[in-house]
Short mmCIF file of the C-alpha atoms (twelve columns), coordinates in Angstrom:
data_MODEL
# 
_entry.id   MODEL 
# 
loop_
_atom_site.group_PDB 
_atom_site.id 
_atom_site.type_symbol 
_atom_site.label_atom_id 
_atom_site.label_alt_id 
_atom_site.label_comp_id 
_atom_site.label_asym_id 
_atom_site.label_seq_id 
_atom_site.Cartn_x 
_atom_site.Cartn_y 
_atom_site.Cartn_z 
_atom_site.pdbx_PDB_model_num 
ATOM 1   C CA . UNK A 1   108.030 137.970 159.481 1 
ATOM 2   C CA . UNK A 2   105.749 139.589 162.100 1 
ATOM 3   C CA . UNK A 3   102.077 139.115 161.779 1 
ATOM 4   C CA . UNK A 4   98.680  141.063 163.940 1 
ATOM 5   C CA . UNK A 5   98.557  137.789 165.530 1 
ATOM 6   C CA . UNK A 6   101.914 137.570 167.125 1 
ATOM 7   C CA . UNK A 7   102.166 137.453 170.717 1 
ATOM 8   C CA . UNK A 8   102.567 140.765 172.156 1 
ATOM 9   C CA . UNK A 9   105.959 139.604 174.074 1 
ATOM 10  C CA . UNK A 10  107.405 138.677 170.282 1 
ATOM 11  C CA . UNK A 11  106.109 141.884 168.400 1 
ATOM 12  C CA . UNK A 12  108.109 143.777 171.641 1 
ATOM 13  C CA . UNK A 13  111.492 142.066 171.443 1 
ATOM 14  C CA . UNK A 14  111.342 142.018 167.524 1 
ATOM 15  C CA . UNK A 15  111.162 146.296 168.003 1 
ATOM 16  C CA . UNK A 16  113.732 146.458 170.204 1 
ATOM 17  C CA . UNK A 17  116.065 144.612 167.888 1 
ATOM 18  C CA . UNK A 18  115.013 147.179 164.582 1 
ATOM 19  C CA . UNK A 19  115.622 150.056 167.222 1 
ATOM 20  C CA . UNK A 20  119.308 148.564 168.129 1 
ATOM 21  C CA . UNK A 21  119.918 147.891 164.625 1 
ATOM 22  C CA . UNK A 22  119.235 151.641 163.769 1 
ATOM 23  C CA . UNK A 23  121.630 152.727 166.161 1 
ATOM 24  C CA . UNK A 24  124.111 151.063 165.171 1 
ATOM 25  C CA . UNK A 25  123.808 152.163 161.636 1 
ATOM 26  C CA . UNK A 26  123.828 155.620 162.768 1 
ATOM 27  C CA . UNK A 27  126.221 155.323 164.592 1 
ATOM 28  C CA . UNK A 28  128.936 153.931 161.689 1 
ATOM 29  C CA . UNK A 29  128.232 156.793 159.424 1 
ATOM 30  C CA . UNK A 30  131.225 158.748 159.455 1 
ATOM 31  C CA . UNK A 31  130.917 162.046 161.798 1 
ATOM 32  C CA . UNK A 32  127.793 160.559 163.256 1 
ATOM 33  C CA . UNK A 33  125.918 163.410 162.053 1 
ATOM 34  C CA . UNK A 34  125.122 162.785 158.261 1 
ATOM 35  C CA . UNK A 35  121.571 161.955 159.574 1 
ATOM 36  C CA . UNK A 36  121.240 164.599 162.020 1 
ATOM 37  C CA . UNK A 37  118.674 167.381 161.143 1 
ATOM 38  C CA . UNK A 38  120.662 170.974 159.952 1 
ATOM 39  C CA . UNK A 39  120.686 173.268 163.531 1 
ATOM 40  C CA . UNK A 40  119.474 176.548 162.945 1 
ATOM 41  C CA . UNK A 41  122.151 179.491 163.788 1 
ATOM 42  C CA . UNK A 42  121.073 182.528 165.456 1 
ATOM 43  C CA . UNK A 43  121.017 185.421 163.884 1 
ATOM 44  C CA . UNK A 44  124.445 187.937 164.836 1 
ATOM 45  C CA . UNK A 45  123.929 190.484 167.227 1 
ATOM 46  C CA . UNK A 46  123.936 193.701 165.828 1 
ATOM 47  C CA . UNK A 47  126.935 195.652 166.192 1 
ATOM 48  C CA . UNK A 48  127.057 199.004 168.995 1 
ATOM 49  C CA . UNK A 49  128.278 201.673 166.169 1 
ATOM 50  C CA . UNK A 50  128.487 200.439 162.179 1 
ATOM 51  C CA . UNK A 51  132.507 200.978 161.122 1 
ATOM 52  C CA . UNK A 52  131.445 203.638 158.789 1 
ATOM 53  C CA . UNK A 53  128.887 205.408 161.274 1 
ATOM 54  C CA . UNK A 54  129.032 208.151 163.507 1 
ATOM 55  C CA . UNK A 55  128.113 207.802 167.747 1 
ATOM 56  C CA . UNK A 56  125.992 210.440 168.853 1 
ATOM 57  C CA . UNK A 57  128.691 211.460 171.342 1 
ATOM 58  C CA . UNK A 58  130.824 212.190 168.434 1 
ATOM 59  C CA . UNK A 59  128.318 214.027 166.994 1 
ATOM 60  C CA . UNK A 60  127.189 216.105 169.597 1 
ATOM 61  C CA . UNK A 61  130.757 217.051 170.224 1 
ATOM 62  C CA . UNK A 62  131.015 218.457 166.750 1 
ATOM 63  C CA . UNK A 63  127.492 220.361 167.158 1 
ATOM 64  C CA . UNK A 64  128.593 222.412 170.420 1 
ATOM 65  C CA . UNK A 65  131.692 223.357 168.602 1 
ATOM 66  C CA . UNK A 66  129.481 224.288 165.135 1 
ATOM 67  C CA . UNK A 67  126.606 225.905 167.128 1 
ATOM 68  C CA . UNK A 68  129.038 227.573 169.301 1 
ATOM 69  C CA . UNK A 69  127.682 227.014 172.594 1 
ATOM 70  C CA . UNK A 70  127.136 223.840 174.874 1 
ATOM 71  C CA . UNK A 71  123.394 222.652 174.392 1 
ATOM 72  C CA . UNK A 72  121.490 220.251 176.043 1 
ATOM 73  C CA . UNK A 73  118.678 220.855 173.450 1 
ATOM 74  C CA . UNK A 74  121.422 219.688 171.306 1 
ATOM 75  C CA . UNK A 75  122.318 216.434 172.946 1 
ATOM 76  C CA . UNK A 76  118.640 216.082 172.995 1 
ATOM 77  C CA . UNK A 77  117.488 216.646 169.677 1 
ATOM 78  C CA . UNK A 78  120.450 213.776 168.694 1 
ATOM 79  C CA . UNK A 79  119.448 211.195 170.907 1 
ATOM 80  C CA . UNK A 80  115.896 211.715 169.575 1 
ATOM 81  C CA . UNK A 81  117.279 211.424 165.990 1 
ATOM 82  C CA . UNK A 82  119.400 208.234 167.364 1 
ATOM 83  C CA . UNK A 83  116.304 206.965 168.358 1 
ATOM 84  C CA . UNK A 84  114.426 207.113 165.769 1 
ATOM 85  C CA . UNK A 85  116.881 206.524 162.677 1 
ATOM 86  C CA . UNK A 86  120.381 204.705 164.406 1 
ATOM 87  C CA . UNK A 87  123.247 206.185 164.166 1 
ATOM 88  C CA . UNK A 88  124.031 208.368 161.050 1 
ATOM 89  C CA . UNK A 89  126.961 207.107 158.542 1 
ATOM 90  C CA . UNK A 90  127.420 211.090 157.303 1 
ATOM 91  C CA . UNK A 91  126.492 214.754 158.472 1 
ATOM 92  C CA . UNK A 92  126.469 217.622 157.279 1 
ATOM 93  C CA . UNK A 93  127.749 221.489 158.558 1 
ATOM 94  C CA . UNK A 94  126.470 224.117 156.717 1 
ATOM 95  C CA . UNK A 95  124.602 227.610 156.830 1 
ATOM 96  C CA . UNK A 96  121.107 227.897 155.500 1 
ATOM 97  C CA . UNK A 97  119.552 231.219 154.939 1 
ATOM 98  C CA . UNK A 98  115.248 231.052 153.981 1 
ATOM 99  C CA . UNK A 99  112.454 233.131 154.566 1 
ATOM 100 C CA . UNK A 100 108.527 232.584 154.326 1 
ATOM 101 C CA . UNK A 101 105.249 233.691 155.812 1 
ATOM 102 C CA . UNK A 102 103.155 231.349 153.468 1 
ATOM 103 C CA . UNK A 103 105.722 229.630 151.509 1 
ATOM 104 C CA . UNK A 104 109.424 230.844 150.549 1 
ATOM 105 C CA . UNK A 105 112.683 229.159 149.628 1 
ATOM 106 C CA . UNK A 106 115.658 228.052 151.181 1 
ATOM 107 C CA . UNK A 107 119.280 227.600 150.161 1 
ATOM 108 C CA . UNK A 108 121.959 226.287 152.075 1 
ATOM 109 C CA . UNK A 109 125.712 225.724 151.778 1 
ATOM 110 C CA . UNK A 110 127.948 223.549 154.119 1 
ATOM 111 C CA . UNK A 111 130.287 220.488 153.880 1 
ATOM 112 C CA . UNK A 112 129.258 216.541 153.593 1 
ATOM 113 C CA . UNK A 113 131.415 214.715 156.395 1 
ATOM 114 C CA . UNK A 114 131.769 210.730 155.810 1 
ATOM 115 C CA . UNK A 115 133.840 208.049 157.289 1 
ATOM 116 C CA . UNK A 116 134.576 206.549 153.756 1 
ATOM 117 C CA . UNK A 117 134.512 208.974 151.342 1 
ATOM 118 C CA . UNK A 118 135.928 211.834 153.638 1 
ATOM 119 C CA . UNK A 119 135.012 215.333 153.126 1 
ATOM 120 C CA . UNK A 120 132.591 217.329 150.076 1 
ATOM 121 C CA . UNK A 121 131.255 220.759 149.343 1 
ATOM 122 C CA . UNK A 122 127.685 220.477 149.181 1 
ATOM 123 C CA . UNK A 123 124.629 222.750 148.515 1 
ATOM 124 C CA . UNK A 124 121.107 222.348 148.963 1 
ATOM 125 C CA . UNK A 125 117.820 223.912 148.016 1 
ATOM 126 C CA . UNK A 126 114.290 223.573 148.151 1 
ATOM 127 C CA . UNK A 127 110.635 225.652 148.632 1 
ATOM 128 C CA . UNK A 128 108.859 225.388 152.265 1 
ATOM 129 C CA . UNK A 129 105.238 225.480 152.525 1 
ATOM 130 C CA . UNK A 130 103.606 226.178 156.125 1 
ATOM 131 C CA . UNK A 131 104.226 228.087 158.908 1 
ATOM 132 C CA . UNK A 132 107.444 229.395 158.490 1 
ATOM 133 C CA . UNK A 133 108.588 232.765 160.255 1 
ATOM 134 C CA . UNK A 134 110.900 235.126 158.637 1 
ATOM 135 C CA . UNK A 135 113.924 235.264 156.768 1 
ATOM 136 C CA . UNK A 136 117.181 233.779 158.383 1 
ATOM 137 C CA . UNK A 137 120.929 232.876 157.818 1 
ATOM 138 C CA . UNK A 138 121.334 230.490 160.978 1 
ATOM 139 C CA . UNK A 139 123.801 227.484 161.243 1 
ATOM 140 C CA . UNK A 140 122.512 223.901 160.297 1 
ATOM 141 C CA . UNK A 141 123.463 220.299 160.885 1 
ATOM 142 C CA . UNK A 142 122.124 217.329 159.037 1 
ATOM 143 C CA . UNK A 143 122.004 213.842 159.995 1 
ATOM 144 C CA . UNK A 144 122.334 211.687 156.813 1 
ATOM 145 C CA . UNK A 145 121.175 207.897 157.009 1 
ATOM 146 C CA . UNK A 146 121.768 204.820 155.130 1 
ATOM 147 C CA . UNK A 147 123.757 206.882 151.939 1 
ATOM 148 C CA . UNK A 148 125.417 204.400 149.867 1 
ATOM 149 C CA . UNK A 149 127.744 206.709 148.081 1 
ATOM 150 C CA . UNK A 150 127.944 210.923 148.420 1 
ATOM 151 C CA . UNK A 151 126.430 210.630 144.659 1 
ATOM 152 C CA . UNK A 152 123.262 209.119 146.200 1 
ATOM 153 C CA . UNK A 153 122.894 212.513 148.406 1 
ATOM 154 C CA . UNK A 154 122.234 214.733 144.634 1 
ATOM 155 C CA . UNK A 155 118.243 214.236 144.220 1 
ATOM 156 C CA . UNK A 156 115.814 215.715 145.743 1 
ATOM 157 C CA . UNK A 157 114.109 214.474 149.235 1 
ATOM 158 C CA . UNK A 158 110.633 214.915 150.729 1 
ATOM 159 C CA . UNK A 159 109.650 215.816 153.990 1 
ATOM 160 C CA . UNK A 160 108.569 213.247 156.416 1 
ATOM 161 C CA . UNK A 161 105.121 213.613 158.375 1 
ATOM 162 C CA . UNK A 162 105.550 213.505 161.848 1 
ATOM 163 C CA . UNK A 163 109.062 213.961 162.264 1 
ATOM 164 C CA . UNK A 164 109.203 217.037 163.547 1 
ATOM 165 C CA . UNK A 165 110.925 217.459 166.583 1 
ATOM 166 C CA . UNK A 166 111.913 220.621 168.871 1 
ATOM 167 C CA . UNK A 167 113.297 221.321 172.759 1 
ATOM 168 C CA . UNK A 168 115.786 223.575 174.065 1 
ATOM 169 C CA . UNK A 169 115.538 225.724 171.284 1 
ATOM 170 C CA . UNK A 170 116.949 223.137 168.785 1 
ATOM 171 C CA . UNK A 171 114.302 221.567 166.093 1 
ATOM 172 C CA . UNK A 172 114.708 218.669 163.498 1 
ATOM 173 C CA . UNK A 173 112.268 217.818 160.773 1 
ATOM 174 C CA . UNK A 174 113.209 214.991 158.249 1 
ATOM 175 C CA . UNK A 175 113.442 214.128 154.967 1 
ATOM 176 C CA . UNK A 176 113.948 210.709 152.510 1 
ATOM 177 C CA . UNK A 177 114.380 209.585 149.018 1 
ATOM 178 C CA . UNK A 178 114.188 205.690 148.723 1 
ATOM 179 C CA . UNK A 179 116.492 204.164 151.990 1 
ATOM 180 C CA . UNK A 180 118.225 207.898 152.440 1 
ATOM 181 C CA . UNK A 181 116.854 209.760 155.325 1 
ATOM 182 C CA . UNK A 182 118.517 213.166 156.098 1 
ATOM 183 C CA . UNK A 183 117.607 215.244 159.350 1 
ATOM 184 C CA . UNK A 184 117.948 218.881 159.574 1 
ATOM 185 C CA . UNK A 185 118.548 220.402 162.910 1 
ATOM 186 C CA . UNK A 186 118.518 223.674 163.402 1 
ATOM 187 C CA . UNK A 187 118.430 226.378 166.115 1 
ATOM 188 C CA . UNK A 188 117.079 229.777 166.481 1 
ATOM 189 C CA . UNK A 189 114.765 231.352 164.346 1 
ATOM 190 C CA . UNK A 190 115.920 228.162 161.659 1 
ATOM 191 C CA . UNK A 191 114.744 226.265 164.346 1 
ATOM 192 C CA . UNK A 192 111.214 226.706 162.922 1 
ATOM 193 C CA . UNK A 193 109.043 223.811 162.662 1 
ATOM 194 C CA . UNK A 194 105.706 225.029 160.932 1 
ATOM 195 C CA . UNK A 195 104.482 222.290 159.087 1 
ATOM 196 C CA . UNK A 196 107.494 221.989 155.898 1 
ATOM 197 C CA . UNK A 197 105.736 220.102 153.755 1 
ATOM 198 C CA . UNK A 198 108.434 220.899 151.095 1 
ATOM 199 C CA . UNK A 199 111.327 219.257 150.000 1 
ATOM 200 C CA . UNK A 200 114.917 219.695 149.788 1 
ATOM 201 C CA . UNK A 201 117.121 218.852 146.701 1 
ATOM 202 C CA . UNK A 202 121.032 218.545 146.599 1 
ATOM 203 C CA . UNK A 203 123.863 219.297 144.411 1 
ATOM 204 C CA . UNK A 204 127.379 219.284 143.821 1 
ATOM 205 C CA . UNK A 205 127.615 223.262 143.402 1 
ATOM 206 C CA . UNK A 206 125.570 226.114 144.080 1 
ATOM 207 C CA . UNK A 207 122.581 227.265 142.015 1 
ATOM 208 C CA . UNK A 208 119.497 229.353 142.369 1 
ATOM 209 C CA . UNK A 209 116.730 227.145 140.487 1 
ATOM 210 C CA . UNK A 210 115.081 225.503 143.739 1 
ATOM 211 C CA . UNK A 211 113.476 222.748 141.337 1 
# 
């Protein structure tokens, strides 16, 4: 039994037999590792492109042959919506025809593109409020983010602040409902920015009742 008062050479040698018996009871546990401590994993690296996303190559490919024309304002506008959102797991290719000098309403038609849940018909509608110019009937693509199921696109969505975006004569604004974030991009005079404080709601077929 040691003591305070044993000699400093003792209290030395009896520690260095504990620490040797230690080890070897480590060491017999089977594996050798029931005492270690747990290692932490690293998180996985995210994958390049999600298997049910679109790359903004693909996209942009499918834009010059919607719009009609090659773009860079196009290629732009996407990378800036990349940037900002990822990379979009539907989109949308429709016509949109609006027109307000205070506020006004818009209605669109086009079709829903998805990697899962293939291709749907889908219709929009909504009031703008701002600085909108004119009436129009000009082409439209939407980005759609983070949509569980084509169901979760039929609600209504709010504009974003400070999303809007424009260059090359291509503009985006944004809009979300919970985790869904959908991007309009549109060119010419539908290209408008203004401030669109309104919102946008979606359906399954067409009708003229913007609320």
């Amino acid at each position: 039994m040691l003591t305070s008062s044993s000699p400093p050479r003792a209290r030395l040698g009896a520690g260095l037999a504990l620490a040797a018996i230690l080890s070897v009871g480590i060491a017999s546990v089977p594996g050798g590792s029931a005492l270690a401590l747990p290692a932490r994993t690293a998180p996985p690296a995210p994958e390049a492109s999600g298997p049910g996303t679109f790359r903004p190559a693909e996209i942009i490919d499918n834009g010059h042959r919607f719009f009609g024309s090659m773009s860079r304002g196009l290629a732009l506008t996407v990378e800036e919506a990349t940037r900002r959102w990822g990379e979009p797991n539907g989109y949308i290719l429709g016509q949109e025809a609006s027109g307000a000098i205070v506020g006004g309403v818009r209605y669109g038609e086009g079709t829903l593109y998805t990697r899962n849940a293939g291709k749907r018909r889908i219709y929009w509608q909504g009031p703008s409020i701002g600085f909108d110019v004119g009436g129009d009937g000009d082409r439209t693509m939407m980005l759609v983010y983070n949509l569980p199921a084509v169901q979760g696109l039929y609600r209504r969505f709010v504009g974003i602040d400070g999303s809007a975006y424009f260059i090359g004569g291509f503009g985006m604004t944004a809009v979300t409902a919970d985790e869904v974030v959908v991007v309009p991009i549109r060119t010419g005079v539908g290209a408008r920015l203004g401030i669109n404080i309104g919102y946008l709601k979606f359906t399954d077929r067409p009708t003229w009742n913007p609320f």
